[in-house]
C-alpha positions as CSV (number, residue, x, y, z in Angstrom):
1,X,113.1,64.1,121.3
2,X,111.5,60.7,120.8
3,X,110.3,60.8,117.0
4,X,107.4,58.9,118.0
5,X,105.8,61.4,120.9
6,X,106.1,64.6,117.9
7,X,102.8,65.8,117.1
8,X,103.0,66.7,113.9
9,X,101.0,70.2,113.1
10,X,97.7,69.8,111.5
11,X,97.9,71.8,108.1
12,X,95.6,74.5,106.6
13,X,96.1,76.0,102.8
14,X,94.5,79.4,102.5
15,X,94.1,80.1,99.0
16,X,94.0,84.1,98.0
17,X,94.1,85.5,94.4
18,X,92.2,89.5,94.8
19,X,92.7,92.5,96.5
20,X,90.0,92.1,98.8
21,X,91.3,88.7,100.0
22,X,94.8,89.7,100.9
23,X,93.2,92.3,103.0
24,X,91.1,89.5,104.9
25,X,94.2,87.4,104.6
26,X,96.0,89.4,107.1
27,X,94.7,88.8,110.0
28,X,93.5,85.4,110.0
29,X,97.3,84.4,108.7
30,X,98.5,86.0,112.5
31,X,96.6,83.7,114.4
32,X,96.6,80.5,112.2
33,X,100.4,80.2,111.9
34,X,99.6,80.4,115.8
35,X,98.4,76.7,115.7
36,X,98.5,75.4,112.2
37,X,100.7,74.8,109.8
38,X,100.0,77.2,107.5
39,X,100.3,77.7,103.7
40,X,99.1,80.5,101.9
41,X,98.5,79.9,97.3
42,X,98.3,82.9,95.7
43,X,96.8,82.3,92.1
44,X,97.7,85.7,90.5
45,X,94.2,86.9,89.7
46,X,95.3,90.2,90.3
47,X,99.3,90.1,90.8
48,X,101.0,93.6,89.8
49,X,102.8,95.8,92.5
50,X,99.5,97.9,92.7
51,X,97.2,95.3,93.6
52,X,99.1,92.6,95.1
53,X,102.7,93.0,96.5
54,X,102.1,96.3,98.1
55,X,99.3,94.6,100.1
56,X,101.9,91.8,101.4
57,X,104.4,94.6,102.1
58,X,102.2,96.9,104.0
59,X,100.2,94.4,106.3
60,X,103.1,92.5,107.2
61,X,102.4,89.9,105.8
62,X,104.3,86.2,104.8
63,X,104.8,86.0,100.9
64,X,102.6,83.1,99.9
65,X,103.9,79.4,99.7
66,X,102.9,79.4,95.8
67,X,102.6,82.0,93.4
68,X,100.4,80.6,90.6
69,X,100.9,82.7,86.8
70,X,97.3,83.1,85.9
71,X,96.6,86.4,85.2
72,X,93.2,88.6,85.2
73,X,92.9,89.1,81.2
74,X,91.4,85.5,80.9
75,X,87.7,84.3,80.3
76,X,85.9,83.2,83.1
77,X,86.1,79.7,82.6
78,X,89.9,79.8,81.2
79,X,90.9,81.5,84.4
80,X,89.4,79.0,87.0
81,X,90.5,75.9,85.2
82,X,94.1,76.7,85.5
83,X,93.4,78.0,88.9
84,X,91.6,74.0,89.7
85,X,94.7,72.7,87.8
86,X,97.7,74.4,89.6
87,X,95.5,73.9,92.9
88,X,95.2,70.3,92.7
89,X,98.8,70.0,91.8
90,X,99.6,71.9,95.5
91,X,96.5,69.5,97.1
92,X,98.6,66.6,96.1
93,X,101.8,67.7,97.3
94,X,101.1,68.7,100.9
95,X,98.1,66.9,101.4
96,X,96.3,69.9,103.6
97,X,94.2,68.6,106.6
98,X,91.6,71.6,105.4
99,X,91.6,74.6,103.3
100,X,90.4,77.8,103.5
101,X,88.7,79.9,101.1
102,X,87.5,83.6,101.2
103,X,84.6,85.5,99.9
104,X,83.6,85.1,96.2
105,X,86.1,85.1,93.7
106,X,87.3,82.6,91.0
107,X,90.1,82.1,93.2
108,X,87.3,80.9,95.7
109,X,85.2,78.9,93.4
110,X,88.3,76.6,92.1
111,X,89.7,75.8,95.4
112,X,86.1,74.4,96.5
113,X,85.7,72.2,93.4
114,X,89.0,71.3,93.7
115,X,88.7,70.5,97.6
116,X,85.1,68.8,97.1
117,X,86.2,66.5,94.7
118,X,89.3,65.5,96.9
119,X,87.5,65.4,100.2
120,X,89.4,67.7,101.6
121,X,87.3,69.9,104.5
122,X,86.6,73.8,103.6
123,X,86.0,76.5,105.6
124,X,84.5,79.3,104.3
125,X,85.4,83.1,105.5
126,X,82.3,85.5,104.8
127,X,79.8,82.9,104.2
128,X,76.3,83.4,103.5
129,X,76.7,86.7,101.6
130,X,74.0,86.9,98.9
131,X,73.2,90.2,96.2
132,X,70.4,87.8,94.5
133,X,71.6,88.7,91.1
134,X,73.0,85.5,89.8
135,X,74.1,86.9,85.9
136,X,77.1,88.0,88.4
137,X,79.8,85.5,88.3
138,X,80.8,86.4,91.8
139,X,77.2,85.6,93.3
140,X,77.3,81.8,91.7
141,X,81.1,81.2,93.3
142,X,79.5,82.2,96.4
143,X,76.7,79.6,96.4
144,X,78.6,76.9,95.5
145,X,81.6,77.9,98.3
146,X,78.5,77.9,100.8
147,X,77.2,74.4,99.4
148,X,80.3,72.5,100.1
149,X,82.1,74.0,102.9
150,X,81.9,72.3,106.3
151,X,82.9,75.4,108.4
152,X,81.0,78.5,107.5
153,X,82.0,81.9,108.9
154,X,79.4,84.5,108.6
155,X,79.9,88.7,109.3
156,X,76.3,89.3,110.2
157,X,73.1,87.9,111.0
158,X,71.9,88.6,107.7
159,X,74.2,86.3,106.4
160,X,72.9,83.3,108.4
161,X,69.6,84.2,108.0
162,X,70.2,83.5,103.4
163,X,71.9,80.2,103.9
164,X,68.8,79.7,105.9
165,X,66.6,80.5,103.4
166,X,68.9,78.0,100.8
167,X,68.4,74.9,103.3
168,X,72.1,75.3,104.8
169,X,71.4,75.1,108.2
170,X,74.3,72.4,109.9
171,X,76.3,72.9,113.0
172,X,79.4,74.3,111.0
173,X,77.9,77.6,110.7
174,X,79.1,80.8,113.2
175,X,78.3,84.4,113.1
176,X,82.1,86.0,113.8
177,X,81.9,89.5,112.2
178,X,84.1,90.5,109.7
179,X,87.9,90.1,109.3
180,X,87.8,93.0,107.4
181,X,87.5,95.3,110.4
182,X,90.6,92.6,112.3
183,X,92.6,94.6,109.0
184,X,91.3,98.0,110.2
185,X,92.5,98.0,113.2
186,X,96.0,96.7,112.1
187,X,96.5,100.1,110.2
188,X,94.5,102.6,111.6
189,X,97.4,104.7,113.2
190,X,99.1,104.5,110.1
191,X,96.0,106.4,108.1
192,X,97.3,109.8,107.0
193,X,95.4,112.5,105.2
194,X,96.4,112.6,101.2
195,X,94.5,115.7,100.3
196,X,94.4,119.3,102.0
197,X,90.9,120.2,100.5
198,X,87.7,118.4,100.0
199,X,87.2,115.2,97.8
200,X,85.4,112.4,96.8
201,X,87.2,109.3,96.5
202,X,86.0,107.0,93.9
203,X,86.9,103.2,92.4
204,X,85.5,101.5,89.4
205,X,86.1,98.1,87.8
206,X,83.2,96.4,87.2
207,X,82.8,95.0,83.4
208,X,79.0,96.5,83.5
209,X,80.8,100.0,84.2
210,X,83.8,100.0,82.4
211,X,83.8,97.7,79.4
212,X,80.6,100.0,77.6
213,X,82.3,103.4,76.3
214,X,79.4,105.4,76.3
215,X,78.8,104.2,80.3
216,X,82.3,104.6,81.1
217,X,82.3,108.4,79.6
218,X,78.8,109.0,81.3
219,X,79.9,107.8,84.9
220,X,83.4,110.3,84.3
221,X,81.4,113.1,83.1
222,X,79.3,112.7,86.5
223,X,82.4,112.6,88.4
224,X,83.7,116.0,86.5
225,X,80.2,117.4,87.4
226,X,80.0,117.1,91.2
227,X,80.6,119.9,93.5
228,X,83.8,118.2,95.2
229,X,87.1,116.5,93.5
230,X,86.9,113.7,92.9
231,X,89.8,111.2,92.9
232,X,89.9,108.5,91.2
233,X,92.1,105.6,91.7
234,X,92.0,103.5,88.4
235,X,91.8,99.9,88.4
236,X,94.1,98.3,85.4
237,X,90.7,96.8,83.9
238,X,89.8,100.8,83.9
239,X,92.7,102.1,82.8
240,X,92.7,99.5,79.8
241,X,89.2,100.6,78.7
242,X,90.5,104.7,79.0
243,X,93.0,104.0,76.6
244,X,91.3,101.4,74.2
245,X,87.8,104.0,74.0
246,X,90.5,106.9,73.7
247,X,89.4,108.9,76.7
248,X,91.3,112.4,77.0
249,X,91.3,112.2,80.9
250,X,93.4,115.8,80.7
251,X,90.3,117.2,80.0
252,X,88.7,116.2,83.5
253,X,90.0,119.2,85.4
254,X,87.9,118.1,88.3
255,X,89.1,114.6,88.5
256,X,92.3,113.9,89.9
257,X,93.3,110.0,88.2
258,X,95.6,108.1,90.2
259,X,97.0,105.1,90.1
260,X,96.0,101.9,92.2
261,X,96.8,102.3,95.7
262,X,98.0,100.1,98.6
263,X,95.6,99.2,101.8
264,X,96.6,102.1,103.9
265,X,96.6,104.4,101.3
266,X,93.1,103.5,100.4
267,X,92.2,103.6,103.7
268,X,93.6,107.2,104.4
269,X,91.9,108.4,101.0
270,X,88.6,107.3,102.2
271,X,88.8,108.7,105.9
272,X,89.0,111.5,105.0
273,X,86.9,111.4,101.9
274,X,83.4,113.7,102.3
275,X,81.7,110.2,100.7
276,X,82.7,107.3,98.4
277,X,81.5,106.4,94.9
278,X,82.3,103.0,94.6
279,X,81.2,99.6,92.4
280,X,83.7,97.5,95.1
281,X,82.0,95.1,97.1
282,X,84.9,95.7,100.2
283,X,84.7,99.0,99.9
284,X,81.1,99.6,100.8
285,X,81.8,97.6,104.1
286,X,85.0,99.9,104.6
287,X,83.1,103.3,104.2
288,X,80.5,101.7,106.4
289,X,83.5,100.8,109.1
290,X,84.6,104.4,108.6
291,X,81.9,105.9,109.1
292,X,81.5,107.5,105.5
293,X,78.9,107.4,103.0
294,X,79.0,105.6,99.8
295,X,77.2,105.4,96.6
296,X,77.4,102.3,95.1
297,X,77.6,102.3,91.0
298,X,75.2,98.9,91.1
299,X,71.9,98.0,90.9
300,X,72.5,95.1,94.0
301,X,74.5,94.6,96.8
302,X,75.9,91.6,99.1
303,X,75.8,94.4,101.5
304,X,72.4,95.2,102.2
305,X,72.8,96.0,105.7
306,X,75.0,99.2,104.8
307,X,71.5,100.4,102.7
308,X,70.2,101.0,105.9
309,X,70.0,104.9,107.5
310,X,71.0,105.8,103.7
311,X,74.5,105.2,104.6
312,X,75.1,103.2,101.4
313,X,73.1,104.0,98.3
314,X,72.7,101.9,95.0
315,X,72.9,104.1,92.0
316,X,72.7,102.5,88.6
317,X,71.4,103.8,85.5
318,X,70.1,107.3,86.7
319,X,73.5,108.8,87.4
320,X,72.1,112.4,87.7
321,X,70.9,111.5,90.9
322,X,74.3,111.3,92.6
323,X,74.7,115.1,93.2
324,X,71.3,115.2,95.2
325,X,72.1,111.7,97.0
326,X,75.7,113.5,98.0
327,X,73.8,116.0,99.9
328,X,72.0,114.1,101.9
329,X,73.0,113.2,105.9
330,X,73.1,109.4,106.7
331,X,71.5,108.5,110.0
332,X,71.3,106.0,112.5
333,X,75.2,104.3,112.6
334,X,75.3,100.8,113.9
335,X,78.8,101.0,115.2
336,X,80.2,97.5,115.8
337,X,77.6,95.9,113.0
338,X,80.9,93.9,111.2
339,X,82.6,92.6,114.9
340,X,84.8,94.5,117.2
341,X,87.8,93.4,115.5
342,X,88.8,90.6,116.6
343,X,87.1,87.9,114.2
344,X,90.1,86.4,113.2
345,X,90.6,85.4,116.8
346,X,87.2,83.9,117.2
347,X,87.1,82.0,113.6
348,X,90.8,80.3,114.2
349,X,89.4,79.1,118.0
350,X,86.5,77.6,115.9
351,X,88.8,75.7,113.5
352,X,90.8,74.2,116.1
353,X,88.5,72.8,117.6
354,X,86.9,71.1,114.1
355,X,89.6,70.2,112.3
């Protein structure tokens, strides 16, 4: 071939770092190696078998082009300078034509400064998502993601409708659904049911909820209380505080305490769950997907479209309520409310076309 008719591939760096974003990363990596060349940084804010390679394994997907040491045990501001340091490094190197960020994590928020200051494009998957409660680090990473990225991808109306309301109103803004339900649809004839009689399947990670003893105890003891088992599946930030307060979990003989779990795995505990108690941002929208009701452990939520028909419910400081709110029948469904599906489909076909 004549080296002067190749094309060379545009390029695209996705940068990942949290559970939530490998889950969103699947899809969308499937159809951008499709027409980009495509790099994938992992910055390690959550790396362990648990909560990061299992994900890789188990959705198929492409270990990342750069595996970044950071670790989750840092400060806020510790943890995304090396994150903005490592990331600039890669920048440098390969040059991307754009990269692409996800939802709201620290991971997010350095790979936008880092991209802003370089003039490198960003696009943005779940834009727009507001919980109005800005003392959450999460919430700030999301506005300032929003602010600078020229191609914004939003899973609901809603979503378009707060960047309105913050004066971001240019062309580079789409309403795509979610890429969380693309990843649903990967697995869901691989979903198996993990527990013969009834349960309640329940995260927690939260600093609010976890890093307090006497909360921490009160929201177990509510857990042993309820009328169902409840099992728990113990984020490392959890498990830390257990052992540093000196909780005797053998003494919660309703509460079965397992370890993290894969995708699938979390998706099969929660299909079959009779509700979820949660404080997870993605896992309110996957119990809405599924069809299950949740009680969120929060007094806010990104996710105020699953409030609606009392399919999601906020519980914060009056924890006694969560046995009455268990017995109550969600109504009106919205079935399709995050996409059909096939997002990741519609948001690459955007991106070629702007980049």
């Amino acid at each position: 071939m004549d080296k002067f008719n190749i094309v060379r591939m545009r390029k695209i760096i996705s940068i990942i770092g949290a559970r939530p974003q490998f889950i969103k990363h699947a899809p969308m990596q499937l159809e951008l190696q499709k027409y980009f060349e495509a790099k994938t940084i992992h910055t390690g804010q959550h790396y362990d078998q648990n909560m990061s390679d299992v994900f890789f394994n188990e959705l198929g997907m492409k270990q990342p082009d750069y595996l970044f040491d950071i670790g989750g045990s840092k400060s806020q501001g510790e943890q995304t300078g090396i994150m903005m340091t490592e990331i600039e490094r890669v920048f440098q190197k390969e040059k991307p034509n754009a990269i692409l960020i996800y939802g709201d994590t620290n991971s997010t928020l350095a790979g936008a400064i880092v991209a802003v200051k370089m003039n490198i494009p960003i696009i943005h998957v779940e834009a727009g998502l507001r919980s109005y409660n800005r003392a959450m680090p999460e919430e700030v990473n999301r506005i300032i993601a929003d602010e600078f990225s020229k191609l914004l991808f939003c899973p609901t109306s809603q979503a378009i409708e707060n960047l309105r309301k913050e004066g971001i109103t240019h062309e580079g803004i789409f309403l795509t659904g979610d890429v969380m339900s693309d990843t649903l649809s990967l697995v869901k004839d691989k979903v198996e049911r993990k527990v013969i009689e009834e349960y309640y399947f329940a995260t927690l990670h939260r600093p609010y909820n976890t890093d307090d003893e006497e909360r921490l105890i009160k929201i177990i003891d509510t857990f042993q209380g309820l009328d169902k088992k409840v099992v728990f599946a113990v984020h490392p930030r959890t498990v830390s505080r257990i052992k540093t307060f000196g909780i005797d979990i053998n003494m919660y003989t309703n509460i079965d305490f397992i370890a993290p779990v894969g995708y699938i795995e979390s998706v099969s505990y929660q299909s079959f769950a009779s509700a979820i108690i949660t404080d997870s941002g993605g896992m309110q929208k996957e119990a809405y997907m599924l069809g299950k009701k949740c009680i969120t452990i929060r007094s806010e939520t990104e996710w105020a479209e699953t409030l609606i028909g009392g399919w999601n419910t906020l519980v914060f400081q009056n924890l006694s309520i969560i046995p009455e709110i268990l017995k109550r029948s969600p109504v009106n469904y919205q079935r399709g409310l995050y996409g059909d599906g096939h997002a990741a489909k519609e948001i690459v076909n955007i991106i070629t076309k702007n980049i």
